[in-house]
C-alpha positions as CSV (number, residue, x, y, z in Angstrom):
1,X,-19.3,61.6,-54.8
2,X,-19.4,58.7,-57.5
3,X,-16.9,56.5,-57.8
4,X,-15.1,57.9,-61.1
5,X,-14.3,61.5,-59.5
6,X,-12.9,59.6,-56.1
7,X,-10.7,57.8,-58.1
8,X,-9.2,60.5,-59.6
9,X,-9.0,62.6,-56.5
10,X,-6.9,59.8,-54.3
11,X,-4.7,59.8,-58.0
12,X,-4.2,63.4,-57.8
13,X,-3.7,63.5,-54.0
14,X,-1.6,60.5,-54.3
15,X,0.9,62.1,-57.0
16,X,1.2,64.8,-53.8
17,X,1.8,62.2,-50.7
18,X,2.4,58.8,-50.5
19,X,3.7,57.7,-53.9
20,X,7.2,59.4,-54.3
21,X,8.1,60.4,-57.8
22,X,12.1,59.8,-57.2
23,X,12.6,57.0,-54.6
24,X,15.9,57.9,-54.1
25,X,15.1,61.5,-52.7
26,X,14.5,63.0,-49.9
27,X,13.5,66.6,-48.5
28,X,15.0,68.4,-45.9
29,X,13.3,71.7,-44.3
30,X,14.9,73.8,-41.4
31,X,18.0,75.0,-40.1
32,X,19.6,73.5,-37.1
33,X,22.8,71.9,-36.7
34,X,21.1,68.2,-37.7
35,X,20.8,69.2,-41.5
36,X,24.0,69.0,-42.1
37,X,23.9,65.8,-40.2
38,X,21.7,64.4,-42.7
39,X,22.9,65.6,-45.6
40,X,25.8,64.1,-45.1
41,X,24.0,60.9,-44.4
42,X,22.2,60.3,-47.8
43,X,25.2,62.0,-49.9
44,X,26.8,59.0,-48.7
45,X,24.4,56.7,-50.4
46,X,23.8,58.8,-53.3
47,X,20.3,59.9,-52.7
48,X,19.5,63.2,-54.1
49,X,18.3,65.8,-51.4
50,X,16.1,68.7,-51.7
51,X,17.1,71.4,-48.6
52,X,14.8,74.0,-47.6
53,X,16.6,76.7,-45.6
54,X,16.5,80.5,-44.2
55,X,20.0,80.1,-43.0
56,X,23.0,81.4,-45.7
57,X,25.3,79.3,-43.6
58,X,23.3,75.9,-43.8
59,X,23.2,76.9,-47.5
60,X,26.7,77.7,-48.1
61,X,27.7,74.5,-46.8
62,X,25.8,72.1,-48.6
63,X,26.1,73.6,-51.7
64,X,29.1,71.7,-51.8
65,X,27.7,68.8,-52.7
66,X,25.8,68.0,-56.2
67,X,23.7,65.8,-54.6
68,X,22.1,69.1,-53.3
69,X,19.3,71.1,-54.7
70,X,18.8,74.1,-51.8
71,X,15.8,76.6,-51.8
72,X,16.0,79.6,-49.5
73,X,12.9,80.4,-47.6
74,X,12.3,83.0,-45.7
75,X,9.7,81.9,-43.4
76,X,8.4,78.3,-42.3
77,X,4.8,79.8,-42.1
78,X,3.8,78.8,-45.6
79,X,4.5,76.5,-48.2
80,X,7.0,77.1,-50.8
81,X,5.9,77.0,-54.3
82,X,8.1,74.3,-55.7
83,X,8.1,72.0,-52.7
84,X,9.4,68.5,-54.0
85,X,8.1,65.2,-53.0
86,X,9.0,63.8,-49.5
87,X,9.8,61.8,-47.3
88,X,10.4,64.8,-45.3
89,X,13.3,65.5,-42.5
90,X,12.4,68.8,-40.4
91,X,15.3,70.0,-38.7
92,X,14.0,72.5,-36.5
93,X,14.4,72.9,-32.9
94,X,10.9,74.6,-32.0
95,X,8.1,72.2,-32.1
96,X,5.5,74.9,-32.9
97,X,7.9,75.5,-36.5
98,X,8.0,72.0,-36.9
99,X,3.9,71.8,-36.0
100,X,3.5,74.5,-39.0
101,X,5.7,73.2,-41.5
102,X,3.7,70.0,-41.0
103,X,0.5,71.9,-41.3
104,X,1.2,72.6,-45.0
105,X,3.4,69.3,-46.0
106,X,1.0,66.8,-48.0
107,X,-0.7,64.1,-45.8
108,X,2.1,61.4,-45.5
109,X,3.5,59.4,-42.4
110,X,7.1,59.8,-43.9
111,X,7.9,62.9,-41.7
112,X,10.8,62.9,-39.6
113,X,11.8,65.6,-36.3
114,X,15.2,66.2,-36.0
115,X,15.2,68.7,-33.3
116,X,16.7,69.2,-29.7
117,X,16.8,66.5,-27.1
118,X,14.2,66.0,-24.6
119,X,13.8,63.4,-22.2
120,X,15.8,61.4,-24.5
121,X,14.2,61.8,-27.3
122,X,15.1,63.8,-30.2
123,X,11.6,63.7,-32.4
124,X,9.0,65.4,-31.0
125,X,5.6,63.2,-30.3
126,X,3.3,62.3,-33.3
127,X,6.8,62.5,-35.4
128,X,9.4,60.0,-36.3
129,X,12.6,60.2,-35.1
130,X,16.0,59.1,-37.5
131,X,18.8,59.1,-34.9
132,X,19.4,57.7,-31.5
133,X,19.9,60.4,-29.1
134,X,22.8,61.9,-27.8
135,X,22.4,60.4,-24.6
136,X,21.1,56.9,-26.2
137,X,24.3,57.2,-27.7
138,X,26.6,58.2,-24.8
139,X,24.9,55.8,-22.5
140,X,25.4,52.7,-25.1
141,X,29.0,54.0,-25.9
142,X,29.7,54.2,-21.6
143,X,28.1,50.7,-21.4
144,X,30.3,49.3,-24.3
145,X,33.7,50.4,-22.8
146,X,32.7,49.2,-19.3
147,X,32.9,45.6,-21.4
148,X,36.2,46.3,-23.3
149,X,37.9,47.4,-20.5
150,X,36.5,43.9,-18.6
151,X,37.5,42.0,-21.3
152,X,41.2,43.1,-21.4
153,X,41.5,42.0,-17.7
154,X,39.8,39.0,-18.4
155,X,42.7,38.8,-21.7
156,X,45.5,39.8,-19.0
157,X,44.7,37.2,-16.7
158,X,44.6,34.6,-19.3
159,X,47.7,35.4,-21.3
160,X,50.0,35.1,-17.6
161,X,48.6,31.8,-16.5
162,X,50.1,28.3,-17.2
163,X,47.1,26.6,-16.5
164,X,43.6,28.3,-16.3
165,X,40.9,26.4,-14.9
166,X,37.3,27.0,-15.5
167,X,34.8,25.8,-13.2
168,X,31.1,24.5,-13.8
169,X,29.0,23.8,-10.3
170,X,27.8,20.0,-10.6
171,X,25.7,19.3,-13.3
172,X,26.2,21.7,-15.4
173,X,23.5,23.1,-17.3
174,X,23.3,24.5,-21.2
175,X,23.8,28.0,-19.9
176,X,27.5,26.7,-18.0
177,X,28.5,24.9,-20.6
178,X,28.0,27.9,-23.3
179,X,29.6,30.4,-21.2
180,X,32.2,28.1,-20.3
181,X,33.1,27.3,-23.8
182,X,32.9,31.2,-24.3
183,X,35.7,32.3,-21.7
184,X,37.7,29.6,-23.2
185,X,38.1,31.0,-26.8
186,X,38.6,34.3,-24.9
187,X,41.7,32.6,-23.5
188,X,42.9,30.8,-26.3
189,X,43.2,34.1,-28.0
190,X,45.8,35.0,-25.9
191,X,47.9,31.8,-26.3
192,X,46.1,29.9,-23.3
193,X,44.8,26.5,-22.8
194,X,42.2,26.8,-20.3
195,X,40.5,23.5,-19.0
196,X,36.6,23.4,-18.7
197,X,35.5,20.8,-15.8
198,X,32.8,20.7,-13.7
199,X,32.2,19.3,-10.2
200,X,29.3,16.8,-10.3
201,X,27.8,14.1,-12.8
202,X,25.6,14.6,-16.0
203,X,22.5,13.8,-15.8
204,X,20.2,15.2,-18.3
205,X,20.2,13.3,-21.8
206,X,20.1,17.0,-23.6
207,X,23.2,18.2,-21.9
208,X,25.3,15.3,-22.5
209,X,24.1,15.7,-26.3
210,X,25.7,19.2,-26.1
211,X,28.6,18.4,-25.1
212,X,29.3,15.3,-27.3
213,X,28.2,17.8,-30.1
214,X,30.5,20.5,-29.6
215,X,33.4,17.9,-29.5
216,X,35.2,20.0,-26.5
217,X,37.1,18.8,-24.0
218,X,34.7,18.6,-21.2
219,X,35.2,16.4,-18.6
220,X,34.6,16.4,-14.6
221,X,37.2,17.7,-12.1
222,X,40.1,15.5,-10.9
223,X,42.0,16.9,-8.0
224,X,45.4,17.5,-9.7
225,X,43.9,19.6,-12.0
226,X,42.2,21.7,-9.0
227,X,45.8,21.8,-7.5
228,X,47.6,22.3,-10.3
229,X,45.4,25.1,-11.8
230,X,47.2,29.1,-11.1
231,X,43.9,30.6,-12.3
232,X,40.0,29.3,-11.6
233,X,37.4,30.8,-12.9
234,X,33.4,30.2,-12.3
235,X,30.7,30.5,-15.1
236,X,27.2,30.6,-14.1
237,X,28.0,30.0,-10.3
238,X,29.9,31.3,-7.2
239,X,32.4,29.7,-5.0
240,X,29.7,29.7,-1.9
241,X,27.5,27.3,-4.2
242,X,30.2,24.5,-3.1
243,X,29.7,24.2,0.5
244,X,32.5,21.3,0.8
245,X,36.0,22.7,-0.4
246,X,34.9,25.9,-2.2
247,X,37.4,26.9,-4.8
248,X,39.5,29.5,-4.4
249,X,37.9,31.5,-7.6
250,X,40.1,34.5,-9.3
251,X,37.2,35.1,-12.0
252,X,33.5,34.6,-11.3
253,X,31.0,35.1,-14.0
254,X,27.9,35.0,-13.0
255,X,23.7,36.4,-12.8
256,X,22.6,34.6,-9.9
257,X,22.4,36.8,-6.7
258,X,25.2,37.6,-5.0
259,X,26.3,35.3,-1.9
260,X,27.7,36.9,0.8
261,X,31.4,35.2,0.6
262,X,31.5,36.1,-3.0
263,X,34.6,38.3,-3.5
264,X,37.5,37.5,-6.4
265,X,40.4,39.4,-8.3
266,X,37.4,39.2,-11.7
267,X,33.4,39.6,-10.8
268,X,31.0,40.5,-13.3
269,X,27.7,40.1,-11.6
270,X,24.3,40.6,-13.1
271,X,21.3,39.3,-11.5
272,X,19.4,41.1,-14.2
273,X,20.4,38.9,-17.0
274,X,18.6,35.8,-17.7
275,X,21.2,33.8,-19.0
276,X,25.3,34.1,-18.1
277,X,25.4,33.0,-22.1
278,X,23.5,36.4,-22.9
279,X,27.0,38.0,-20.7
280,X,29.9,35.8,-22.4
281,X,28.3,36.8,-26.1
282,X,28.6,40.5,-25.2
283,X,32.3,40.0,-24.5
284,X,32.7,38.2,-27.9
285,X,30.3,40.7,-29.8
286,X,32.3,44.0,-28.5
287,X,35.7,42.5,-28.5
288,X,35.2,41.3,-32.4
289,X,35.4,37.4,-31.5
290,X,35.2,34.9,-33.9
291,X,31.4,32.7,-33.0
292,X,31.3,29.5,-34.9
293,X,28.3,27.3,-35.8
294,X,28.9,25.5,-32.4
295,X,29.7,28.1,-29.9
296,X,26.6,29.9,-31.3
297,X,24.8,27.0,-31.0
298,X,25.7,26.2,-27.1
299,X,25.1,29.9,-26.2
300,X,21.7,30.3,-27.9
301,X,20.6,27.2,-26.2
302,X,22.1,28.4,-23.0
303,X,19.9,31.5,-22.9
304,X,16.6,30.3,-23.6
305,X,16.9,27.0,-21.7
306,X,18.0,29.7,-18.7
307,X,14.7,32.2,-19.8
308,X,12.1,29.4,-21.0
309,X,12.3,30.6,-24.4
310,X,12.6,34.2,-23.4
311,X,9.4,33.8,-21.1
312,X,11.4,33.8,-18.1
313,X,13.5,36.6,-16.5
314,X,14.4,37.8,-19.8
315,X,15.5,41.5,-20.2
316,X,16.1,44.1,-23.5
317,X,19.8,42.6,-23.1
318,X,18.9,38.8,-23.7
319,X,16.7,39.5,-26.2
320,X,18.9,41.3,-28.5
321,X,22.1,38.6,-27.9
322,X,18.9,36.4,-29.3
323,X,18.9,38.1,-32.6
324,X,22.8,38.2,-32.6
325,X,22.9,34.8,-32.5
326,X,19.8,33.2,-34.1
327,X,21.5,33.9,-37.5
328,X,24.3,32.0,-36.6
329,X,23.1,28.3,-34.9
330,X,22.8,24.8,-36.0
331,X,19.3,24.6,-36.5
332,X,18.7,21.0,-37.5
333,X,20.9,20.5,-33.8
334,X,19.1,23.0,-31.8
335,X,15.6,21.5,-33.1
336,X,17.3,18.0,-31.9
337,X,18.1,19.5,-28.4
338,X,14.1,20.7,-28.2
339,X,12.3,17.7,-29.4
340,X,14.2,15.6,-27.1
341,X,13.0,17.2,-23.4
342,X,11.9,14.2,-21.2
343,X,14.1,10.5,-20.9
344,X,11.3,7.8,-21.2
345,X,12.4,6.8,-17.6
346,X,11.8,10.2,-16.0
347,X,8.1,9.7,-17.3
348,X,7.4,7.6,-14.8
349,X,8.7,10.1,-11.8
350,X,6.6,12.9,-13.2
351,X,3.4,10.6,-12.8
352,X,4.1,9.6,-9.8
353,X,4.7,12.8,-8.9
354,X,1.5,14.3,-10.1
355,X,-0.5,11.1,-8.7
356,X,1.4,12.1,-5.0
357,X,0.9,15.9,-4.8
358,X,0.1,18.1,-1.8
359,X,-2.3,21.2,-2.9
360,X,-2.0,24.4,-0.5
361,X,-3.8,26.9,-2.8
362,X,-2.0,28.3,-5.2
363,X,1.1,26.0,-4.5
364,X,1.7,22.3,-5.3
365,X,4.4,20.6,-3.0
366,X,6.3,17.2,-4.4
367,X,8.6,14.7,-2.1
368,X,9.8,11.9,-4.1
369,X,11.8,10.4,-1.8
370,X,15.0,9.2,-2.7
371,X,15.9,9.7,-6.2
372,X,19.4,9.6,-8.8
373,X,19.4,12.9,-9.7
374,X,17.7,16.6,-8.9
375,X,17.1,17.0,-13.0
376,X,13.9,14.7,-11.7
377,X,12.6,17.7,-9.8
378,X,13.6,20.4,-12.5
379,X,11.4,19.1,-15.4
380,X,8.6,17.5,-13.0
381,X,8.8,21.4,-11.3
382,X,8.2,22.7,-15.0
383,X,5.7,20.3,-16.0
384,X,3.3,21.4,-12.8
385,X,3.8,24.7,-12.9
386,X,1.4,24.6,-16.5
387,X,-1.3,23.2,-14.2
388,X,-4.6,26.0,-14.1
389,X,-4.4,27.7,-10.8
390,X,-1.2,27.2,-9.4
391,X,1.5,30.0,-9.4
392,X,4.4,28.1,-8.0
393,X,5.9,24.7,-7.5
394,X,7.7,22.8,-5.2
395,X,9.4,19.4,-5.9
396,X,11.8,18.1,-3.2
397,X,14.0,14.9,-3.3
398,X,16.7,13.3,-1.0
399,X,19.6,12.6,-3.9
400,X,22.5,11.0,-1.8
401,X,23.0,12.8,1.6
402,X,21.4,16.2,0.6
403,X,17.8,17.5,0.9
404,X,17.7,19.0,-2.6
405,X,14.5,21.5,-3.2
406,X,13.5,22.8,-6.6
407,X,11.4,25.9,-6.5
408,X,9.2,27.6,-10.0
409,X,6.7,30.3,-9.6
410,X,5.1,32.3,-12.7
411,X,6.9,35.7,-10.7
412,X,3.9,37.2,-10.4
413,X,2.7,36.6,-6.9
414,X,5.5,34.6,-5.6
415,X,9.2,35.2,-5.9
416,X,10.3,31.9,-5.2
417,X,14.2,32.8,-4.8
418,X,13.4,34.6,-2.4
419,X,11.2,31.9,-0.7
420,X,14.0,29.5,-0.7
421,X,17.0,31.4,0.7
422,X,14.2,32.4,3.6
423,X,13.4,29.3,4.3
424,X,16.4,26.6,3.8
425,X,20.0,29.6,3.5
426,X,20.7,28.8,7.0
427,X,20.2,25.1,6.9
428,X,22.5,24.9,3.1
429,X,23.2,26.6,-0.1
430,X,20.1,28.2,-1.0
431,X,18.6,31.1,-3.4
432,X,17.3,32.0,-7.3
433,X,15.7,34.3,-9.0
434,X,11.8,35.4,-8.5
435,X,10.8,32.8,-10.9
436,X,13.0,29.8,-10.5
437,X,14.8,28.7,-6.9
438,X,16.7,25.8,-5.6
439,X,18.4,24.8,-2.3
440,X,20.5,22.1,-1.4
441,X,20.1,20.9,2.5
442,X,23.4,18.4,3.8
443,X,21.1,15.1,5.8
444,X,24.3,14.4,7.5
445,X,23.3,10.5,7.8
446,X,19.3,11.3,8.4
447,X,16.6,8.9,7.2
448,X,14.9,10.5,4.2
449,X,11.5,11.0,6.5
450,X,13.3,13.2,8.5
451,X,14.1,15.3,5.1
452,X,10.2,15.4,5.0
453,X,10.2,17.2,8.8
454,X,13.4,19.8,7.6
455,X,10.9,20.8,4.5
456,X,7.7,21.5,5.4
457,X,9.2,23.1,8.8
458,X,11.1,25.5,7.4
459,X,9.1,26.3,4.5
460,X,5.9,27.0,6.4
461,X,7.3,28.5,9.7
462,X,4.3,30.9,9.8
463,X,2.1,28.0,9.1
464,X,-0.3,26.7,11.8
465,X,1.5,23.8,13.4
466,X,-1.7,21.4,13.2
467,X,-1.7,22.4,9.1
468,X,2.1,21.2,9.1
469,X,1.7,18.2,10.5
470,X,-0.9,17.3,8.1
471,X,1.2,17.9,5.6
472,X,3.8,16.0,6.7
473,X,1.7,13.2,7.3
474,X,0.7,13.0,4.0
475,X,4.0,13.1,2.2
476,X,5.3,10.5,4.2
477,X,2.2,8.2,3.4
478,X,2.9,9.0,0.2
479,X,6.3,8.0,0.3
480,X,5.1,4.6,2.3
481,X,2.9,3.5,-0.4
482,X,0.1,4.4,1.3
483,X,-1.4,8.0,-0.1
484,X,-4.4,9.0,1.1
485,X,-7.2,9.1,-2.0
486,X,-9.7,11.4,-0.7
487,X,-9.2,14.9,-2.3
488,X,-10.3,17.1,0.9
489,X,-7.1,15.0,2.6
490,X,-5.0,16.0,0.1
491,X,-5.9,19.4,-0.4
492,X,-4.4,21.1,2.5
């Protein structure tokens, strides 16, 4: 065929398919209960509709509205000899009608199924589908009352307490102090004035940032406030994560795995979630909160500091409070927060640490010794997790009195979480998730060499005790000053 006759051909075919001579208008063909469904949907927005029907019922019912032009068919079988221009809704039950209604429809993708559910779908394959099924529907609806009716008991609680007290675990992290901000405008609703402390010290440059950004009253725990508190509540941590003086906890908030003493008036637990922040947003989504420039801000950067931009235990859930909030932050701040990762002074502890590795295949192991603050074994335990070949990290640091050991694994061959509550729960707090981990091991008094001994020990118990010892004599050359340089030494 030349090129002149093709041209016309696709112009004649195209009059027939894909360019719609009325874009406000649609087609529907069949005669189940959906037509009326989606009648009713485009009346709405004034689109004119087309209806194709056997049914005197379907017929005698739309015909109430003037957006309706209805044709009575009497089979399905054949085409009918005014057939407008689509896209085209078949709302037919069978598949086989819907198959040979298709067969004669002109060749466009705009065809929709509108038929009865199966195995949650409601379009049948190779069609599209327009609505959520029912029990898409039902499922989201059962989901969305299980949070309003947690979030009035979370509203209850608040509005009878004189002093509620919410609780961040040490250095709090972005995720804590999101969620933590988040409970608290759930409280002030109610005519509260919650508190937001937290147990430790700040460390990280990025968090302190945060928190001098959002202008909140955030501040580390003082005893009278402890005492004087009638209502604590933990975000992003459990009351067995302090093993000195646990609070007593009346709300705990939290996706980290559940420890064994974990038990409270309040507990919304989801180890599924990657971010506690991707939880509070939920309560303030379904309950029709108020989220400001700031609160956005802290929660967004909660979640994907907690999920490595999404990369990391993310789910369906953390993902769509992403595109809830993205809309919503401080950008020029958030950009601030991510171009500002590593403290010059932490550089030199990450090349020290790389320069003082241990290599057991597909694992690098870190002691630094004595440091000021675990955040030195989070970001160097990021950093050498990037490194080719290795699928999990271990970075391991006396801070004060306390063995502290940072675990990261890619998830795929290792869950690290589980590796350290294995290996160290016993000995201290310990536990994560499959791709991050972390367990803090009380020294009581012990030189930092014998924090050397309590890691390797525990951590390879099935180990050969020769390959151990090895080990352990090279970390504690290393922490001597005098590391070993020949790489069949250090890889162990």
């Amino acid at each position: 065929m030349t090129l002149e006759p093709m041209l016309a051909s696709i112009a004649m075919a195209a009059r027939r398919s894909t360019q719609f001579a009325k874009p406000k208008q649609v087609t529907v063909i069949g005669d189940n209960s959906q037509v009326m469904m989606v009648i009713g949907l485009f009346v709405s927005a004034r689109v004119e509709i087309n209806l194709y029907t056997n049914s005197d019922y379907i017929e005698e019912s739309a015909s109430i509205h003037s957006e309706v032009v209805c044709t009575r068919v009497k089979s399905y079988r054949s085409e009918p000899d005014d057939l407008s221009d689509g896209p085209y809704f078949l709302c037919v039950d069978k598949v086989e009608t819907a198959d040979a209604i298709r067969d004669w429809l002109p060749d466009t993708l705009a065809v929709f199924h509108l038929g009865r559910e199966r195995r949650g779908r409601t379009a049948a394959s190779g069609y599209l589908g327009l609505a959520e099924p029912q029990s898409t529907t039902r499922r989201n609806l059962i989901r969305r009352l299980g949070i309003l009716r947690r979030l009035d008991r979370l509203r209850e609680l608040g509005r009878h307490s004189e002093l509620p007290l919410i609780l961040m675990y040490g250095d709090p992290d972005p995720d804590a102090i999101g969620s933590a901000l988040a409970l608290a405008n759930i409280w002030r609703s109610v005519g509260a004035q919650p508190i937001m402390r937290y147990t430790g010290e700040i460390q990280r440059y990025q968090n302190k940032l945060l928190i001098n950004y959002l202008k909140e009253p955030i501040d580390r725990l003082r005893e009278t406030e402890r005492q004087a508190a009638d209502l604590v509540a933990t975000v992003d941590c459990q009351p067995g994560f302090w093993k000195e003086n646990p609070p007593k906890a009346h709300v705990i908030i939290d996706h980290h795995p559940k420890l064994e003493d974990t038990n409270a008036v309040f507990v919304d637990l989801r180890e599924h979630y990657g971010a506690v922040a991707s939880m509070m947003t939920e309560y303030l989504v379904e309950g029709n909160f108020p989220i400001n420039k700031k609160l956005a801000t802290a929660l967004l950067y909660g979640l994907t500091t907690d999920t490595n931009n999404l990369l990391r235990n993310a789910t369906s859930a953390d993902i769509k409070i992403y595109d809830t909030l993205h809309s919503k932050v401080d950008q020029h701040f958030l950009a601030r927060l991510n171009g500002s990762q590593v403290p010059m002074g932490l550089l030199d502890y990450i090349g020290w640490g790389i320069n003082h590795r241990v290599v057991m295949r597909d694992m690098m192991l870190v002691h630094f010794g004595e440091i000021p603050t675990p955040d030195i074994l989070v970001q160097s335990a990021d950093f050498m997790l990037l490194t080719c070949g290795i699928n999990w990290v271990v970075c391991a640091g006396k801070v004060e009195d306390k063995l502290i050991v940072v675990f990261r694994g890619d998830g795929h061959r290792q869950d690290v979480g589980k590796r350290a509550k294995d290996a160290f729960s016993k000995l201290g707090s310990a536990g994560g998730h499959r791709t991050m981990g972390r367990a803090e091991i009380p020294l009581e008094g012990e030189h930092v060499d014998s924090s050397i001994e309590i890691l390797i020990e525990n951590l390879f118990k099935r180990t050969a005790q020769k390959r151990r010892q090895k080990c352990i004599r090279a970390l504690r050359n290393y922490l001597h000053g005098q590391g070993p340089s020949a790489p069949d030494y250090i890889n162990i």
